[in-house]
C-alpha positions as CSV (number, residue, x, y, z in Angstrom):
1,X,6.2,20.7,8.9
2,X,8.4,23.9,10.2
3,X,7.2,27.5,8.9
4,X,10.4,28.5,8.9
5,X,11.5,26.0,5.9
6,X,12.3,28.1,3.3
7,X,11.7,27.5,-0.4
8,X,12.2,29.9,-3.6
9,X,9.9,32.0,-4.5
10,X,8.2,30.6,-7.1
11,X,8.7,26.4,-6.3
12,X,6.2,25.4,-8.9
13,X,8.7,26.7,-11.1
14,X,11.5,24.3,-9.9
15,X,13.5,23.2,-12.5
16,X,13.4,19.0,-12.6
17,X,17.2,19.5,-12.6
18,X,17.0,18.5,-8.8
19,X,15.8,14.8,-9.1
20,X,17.7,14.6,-11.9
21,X,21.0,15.4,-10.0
22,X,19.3,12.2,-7.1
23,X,19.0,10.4,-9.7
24,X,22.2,10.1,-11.3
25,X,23.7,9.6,-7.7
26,X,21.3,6.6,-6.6
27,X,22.1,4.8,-10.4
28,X,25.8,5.4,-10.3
29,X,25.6,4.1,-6.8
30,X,24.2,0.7,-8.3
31,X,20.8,0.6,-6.7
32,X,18.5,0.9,-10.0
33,X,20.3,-3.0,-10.8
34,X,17.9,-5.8,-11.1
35,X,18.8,-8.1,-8.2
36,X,17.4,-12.1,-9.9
37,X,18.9,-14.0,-7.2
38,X,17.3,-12.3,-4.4
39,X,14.0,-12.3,-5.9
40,X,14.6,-16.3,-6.9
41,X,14.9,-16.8,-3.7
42,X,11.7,-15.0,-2.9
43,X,9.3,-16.5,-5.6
44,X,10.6,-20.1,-4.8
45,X,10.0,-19.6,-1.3
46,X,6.4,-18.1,-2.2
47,X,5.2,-21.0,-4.3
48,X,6.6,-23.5,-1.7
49,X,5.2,-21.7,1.1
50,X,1.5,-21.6,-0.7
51,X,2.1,-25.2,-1.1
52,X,3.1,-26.3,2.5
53,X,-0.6,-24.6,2.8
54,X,-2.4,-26.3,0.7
55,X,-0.6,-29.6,2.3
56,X,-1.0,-28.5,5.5
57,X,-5.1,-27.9,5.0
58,X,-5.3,-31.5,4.2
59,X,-3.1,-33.3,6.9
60,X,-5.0,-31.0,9.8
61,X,-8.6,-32.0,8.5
62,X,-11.1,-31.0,10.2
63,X,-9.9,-29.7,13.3
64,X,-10.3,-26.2,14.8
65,X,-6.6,-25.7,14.9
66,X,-7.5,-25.2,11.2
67,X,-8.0,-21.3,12.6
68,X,-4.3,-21.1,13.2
69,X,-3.3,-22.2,9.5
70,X,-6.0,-19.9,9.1
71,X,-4.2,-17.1,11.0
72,X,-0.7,-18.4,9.1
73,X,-2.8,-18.4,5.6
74,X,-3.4,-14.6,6.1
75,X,0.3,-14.0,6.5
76,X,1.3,-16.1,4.0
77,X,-0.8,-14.5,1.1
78,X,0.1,-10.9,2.3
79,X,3.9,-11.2,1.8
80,X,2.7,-13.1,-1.5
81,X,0.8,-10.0,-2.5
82,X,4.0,-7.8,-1.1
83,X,6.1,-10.1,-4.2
84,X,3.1,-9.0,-6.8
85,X,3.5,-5.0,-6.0
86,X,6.8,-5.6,-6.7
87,X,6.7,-7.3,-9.8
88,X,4.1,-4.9,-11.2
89,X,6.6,-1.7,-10.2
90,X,8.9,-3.9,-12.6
91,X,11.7,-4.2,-10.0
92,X,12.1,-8.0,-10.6
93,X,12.9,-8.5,-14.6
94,X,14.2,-6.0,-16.7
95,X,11.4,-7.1,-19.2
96,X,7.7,-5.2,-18.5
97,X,5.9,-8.5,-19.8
98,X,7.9,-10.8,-17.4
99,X,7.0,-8.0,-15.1
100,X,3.3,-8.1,-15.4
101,X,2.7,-11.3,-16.0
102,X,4.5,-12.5,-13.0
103,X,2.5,-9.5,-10.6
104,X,-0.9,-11.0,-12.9
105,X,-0.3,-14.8,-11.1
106,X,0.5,-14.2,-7.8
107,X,-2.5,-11.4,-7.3
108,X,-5.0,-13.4,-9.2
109,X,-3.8,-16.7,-9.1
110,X,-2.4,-16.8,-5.9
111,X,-3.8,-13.9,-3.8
112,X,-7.2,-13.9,-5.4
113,X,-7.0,-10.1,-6.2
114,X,-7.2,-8.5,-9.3
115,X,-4.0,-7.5,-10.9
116,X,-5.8,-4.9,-13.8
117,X,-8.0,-3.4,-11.0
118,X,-5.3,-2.5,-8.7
119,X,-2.8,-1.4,-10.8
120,X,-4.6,1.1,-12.5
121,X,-5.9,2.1,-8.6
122,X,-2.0,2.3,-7.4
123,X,-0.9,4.1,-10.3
124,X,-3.1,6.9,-9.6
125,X,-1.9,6.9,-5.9
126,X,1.6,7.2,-7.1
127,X,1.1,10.1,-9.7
128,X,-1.0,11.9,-7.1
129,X,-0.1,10.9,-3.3
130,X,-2.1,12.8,-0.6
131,X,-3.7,15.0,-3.4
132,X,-7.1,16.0,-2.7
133,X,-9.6,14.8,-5.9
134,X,-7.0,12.7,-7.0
135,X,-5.3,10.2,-4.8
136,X,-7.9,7.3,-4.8
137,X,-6.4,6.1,-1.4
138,X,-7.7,9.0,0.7
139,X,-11.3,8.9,-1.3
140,X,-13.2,5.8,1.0
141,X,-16.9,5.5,1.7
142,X,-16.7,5.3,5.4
143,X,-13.7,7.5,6.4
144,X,-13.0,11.5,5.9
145,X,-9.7,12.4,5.5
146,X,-10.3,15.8,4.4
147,X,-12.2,18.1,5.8
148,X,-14.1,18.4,3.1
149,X,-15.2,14.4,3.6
150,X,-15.9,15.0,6.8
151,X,-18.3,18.1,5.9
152,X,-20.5,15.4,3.5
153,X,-21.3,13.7,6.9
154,X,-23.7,15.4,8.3
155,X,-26.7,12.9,10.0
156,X,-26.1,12.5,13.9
157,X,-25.0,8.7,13.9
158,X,-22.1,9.5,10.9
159,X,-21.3,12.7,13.1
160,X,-20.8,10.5,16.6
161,X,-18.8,8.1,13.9
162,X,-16.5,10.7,12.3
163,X,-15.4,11.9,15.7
164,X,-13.9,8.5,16.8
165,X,-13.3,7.4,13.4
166,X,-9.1,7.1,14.3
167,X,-9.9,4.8,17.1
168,X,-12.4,2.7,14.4
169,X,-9.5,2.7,11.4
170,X,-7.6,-0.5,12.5
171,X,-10.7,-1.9,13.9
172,X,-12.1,-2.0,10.3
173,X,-9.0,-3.5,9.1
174,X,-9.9,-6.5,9.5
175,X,-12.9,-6.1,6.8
176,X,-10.2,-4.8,4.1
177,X,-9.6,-8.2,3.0
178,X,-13.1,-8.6,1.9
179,X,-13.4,-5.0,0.7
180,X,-10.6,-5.9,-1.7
181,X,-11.8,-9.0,-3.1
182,X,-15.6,-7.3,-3.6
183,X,-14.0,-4.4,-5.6
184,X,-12.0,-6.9,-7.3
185,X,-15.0,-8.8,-8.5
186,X,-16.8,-6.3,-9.2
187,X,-14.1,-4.4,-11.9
188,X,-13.7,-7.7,-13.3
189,X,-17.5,-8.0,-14.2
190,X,-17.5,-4.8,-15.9
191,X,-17.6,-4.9,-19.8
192,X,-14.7,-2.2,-19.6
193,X,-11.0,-2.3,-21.4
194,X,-8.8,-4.2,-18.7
195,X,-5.8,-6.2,-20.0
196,X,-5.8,-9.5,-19.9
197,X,-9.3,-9.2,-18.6
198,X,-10.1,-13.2,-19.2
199,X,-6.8,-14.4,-17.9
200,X,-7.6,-12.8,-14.9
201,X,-11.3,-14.1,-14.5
202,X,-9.8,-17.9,-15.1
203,X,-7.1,-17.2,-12.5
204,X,-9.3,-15.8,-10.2
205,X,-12.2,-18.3,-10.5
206,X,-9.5,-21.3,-10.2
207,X,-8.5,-19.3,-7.0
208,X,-11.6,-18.4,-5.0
209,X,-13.4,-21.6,-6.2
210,X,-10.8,-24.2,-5.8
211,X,-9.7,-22.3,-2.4
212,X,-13.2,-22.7,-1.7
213,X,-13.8,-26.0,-2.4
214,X,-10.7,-26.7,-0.5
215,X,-12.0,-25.8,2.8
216,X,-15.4,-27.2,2.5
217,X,-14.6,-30.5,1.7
218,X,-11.4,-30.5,4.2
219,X,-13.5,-29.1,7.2
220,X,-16.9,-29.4,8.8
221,X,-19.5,-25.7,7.8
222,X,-18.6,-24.2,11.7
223,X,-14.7,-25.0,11.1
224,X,-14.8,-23.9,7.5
225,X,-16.5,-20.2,8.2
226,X,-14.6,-19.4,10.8
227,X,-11.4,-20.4,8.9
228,X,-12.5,-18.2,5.8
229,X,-13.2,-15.3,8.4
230,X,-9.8,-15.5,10.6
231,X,-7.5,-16.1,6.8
232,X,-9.6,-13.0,5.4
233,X,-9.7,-10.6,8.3
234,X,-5.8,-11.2,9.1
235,X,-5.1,-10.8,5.4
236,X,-6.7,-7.6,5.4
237,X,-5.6,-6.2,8.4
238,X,-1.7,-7.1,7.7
239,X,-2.1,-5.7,4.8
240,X,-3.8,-2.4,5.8
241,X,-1.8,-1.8,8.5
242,X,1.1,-2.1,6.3
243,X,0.1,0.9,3.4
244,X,-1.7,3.1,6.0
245,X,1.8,4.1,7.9
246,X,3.4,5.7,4.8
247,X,1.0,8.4,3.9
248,X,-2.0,8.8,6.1
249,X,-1.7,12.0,8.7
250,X,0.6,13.6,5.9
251,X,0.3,17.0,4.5
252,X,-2.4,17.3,1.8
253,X,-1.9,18.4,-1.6
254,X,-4.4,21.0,-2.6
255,X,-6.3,20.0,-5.7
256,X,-5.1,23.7,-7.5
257,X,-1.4,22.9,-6.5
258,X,1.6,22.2,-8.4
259,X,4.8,20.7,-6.9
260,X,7.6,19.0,-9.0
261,X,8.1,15.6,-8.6
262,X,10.7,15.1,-5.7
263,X,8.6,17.2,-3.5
264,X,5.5,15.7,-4.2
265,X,6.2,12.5,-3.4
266,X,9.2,13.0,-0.2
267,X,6.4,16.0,1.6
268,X,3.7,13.5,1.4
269,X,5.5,10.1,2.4
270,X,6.5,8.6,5.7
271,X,9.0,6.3,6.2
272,X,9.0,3.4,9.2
273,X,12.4,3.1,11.2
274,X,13.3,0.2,12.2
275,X,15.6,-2.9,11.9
276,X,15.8,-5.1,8.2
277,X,13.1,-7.3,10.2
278,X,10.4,-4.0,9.4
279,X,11.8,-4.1,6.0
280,X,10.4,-8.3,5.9
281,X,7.1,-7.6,7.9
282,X,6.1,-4.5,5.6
283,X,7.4,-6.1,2.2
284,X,9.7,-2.4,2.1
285,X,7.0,-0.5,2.4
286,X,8.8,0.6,5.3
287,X,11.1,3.1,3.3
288,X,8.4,4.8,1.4
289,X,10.2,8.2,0.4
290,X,12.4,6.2,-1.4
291,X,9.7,4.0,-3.6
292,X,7.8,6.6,-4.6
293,X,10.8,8.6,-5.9
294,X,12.6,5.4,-7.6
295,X,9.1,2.7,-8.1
296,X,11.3,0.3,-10.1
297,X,13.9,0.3,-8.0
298,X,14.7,-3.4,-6.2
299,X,13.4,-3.5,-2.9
300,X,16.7,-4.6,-1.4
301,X,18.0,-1.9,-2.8
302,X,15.5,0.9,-1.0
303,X,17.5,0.5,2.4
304,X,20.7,1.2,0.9
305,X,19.4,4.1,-1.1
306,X,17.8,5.8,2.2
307,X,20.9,7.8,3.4
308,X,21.2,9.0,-0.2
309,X,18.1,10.6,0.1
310,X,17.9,11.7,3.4
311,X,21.4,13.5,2.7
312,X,20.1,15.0,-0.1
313,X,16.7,16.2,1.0
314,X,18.9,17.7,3.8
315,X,21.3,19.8,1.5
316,X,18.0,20.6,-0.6
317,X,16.2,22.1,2.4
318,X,13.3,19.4,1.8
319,X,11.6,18.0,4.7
320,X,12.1,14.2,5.3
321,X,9.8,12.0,7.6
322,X,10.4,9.1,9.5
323,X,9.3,7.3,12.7
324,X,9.0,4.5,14.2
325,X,5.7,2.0,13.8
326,X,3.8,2.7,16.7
327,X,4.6,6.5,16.5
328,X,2.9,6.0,12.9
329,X,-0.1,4.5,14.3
330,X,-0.8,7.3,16.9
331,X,0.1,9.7,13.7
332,X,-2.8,7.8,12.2
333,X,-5.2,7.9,14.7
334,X,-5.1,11.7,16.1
335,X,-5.2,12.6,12.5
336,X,-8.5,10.9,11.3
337,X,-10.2,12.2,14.9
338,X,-9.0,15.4,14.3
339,X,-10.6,15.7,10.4
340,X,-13.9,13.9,12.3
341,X,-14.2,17.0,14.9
342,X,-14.5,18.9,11.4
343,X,-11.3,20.9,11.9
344,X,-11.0,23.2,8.4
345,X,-7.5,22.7,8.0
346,X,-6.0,20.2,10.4
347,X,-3.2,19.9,8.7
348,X,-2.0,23.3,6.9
349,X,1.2,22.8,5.9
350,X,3.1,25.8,5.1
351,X,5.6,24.0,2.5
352,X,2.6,22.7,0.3
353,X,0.8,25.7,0.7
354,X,3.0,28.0,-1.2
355,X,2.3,25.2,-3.9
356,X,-1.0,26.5,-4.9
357,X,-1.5,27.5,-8.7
């Protein structure tokens, strides 16, 4: 982020008037509209595709090209989970219950994720992004990314850790699959308010038990483990390495600032260029600025809405990210080593700075 961007004196003072004005351009423009037949399209293709998995399972048998359904299966039940974080940021029915219920099946049902537990964890990330204390997505047990984290570290073997922890982050993708389905389980045994807390335990228990059972009568023990471990660890890192580009290495948000709305979320998003074949491998995840401003707004529709915003943020003087993929990854990676050598402020960025209360 430049110094030399300059801002008013007092931005915490910003009057919303700004997304507003956005606002009103992106909905007169169209893009807010549900879009049924393109999602149609998409849930029919997703039950008939979990399907063809099932049936495929059964006609290989036990053979060890099981490992490539396997490797497919991982795919396959990430762009499932892509069509349930849509459905629970409502952009597929106008009604919220069609909404949820629809985001409750494919996670639990489908995916074998809980829908309760993760929403409530996203919804924090999206009122908070990249703020420090309350963004749960930069709070994990074995990675810093403040320096803060780092500074808890302090025994020799998490100190040698910390200081190559970039080069370990994709690595330890492939364990995110299983990380999510612990946490899942274990927010779903807790005798806390979730919604729909027993749908979600039947769902899930049909899921994990039937998908189990599935593989253990279909295949031999050897086949069957290493099936489980290939479908979990590609699921997890397909799925990591698709969230991780759009806010990881971006500016913090000090815990005692105060930004409006349209800053917070465009000086601490990324977007991914790239063709509409990014926009199908990263579910849209790939124009991030733009979901975080409008959450409910149809994914097909984030594309269209991107030269809006970037226009805008232009006039507006407010700093817009994107690049490609790759450049993402190295983004990623020099960032988390940098926070690991226990720099105080790796990142000060002089735009959020000026943010502080």
């Amino acid at each position: 982020m430049s110094s030399a961007t300059t801002l008013p004196t007092r931005p915490r003072d910003r009057a919303v008037s700004d997304f507003t004005e956005l606002t009103r351009t992106v909905q007169a423009a169209g893009l807010m509209k549900r879009r049924p037949a393109h999602y149609a399209v998409r849930l029919s293709a997703a039950v008939l595709a979990v399907l063809a998995l099932v049936a495929t399972i059964i006609l290989v048998g036990d053979s060890w090209w099981q490992i490539a359904v396997a490797a497919a299966a991982g795919i396959i039940l990430t762009q499932v989970a892509f069509l349930g974080h849509d459905a629970a940021h409502r952009q597929i029915f106008a009604d919220g219950r069609a909404n949820n219920w629809t985001s409750l099946v494919l996670a639990d049902l489908f995916v074998g994720l809980s829908h309760g537990w993760w929403q409530r964890k996203h919804t924090r990330h999206h009122a908070n992004p990249n703020k420090i204390d309350a963004d749960p997505d930069i709070d994990l047990e074995f990675l810093a990314f403040t320096p803060d984290q780092a500074a808890t570290k302090t025994n020799k073997p998490q100190a040698w850790f910390l200081k190559r922890q970039g080069y370990f982050f994709f690595p330890l993708l492939f364990l995110e699959g299983l990380a999510l389905h612990v946490a899942a389980i274990k927010r779903l045994s807790q005798r806390d308010k979730l919604e729909h807390r027993a749908a979600e335990i039947v769902m899930m228990s049909i899921r994990l038990g039937g998908g189990l059972a599935l593989v253990f009568l279909v295949m031999s023990w050897p086949i069957a483990l290493v099936f489980l471990a290939v479908q979990m660890g590609i699921f997890g890192f397909y799925m990591g390495a698709s969230f991780a580009p759009n806010h990881k290495g971006m500016p913090l948000i000090p815990k005692d600032s105060r930004l409006d709305f349209l800053r917070r979320q465009v000086l601490t998003s990324r977007n991914v260029g790239g063709g509409r074949w990014v926009d199908v491998l990263m579910g849209g995840l790939n124009h991030q600025v733009e979901h975080h401003l409008f959450p409910s707004m149809p994914r097909p529709s984030l594309r269209r809405a991107k030269p809006i915003v970037q226009a805008y943020c232009r006039e507006h003087n407010i700093p817009y990210m994107q690049v490609s993929l790759p450049k993402s990854y190295a983004i990623i990676v020099k960032y988390l080593n940098t926070v690991g050598l226990s720099d105080r402020d790796p990142f000060n960025c002089p735009i959020t700075a000026v943010y502080r209360a």
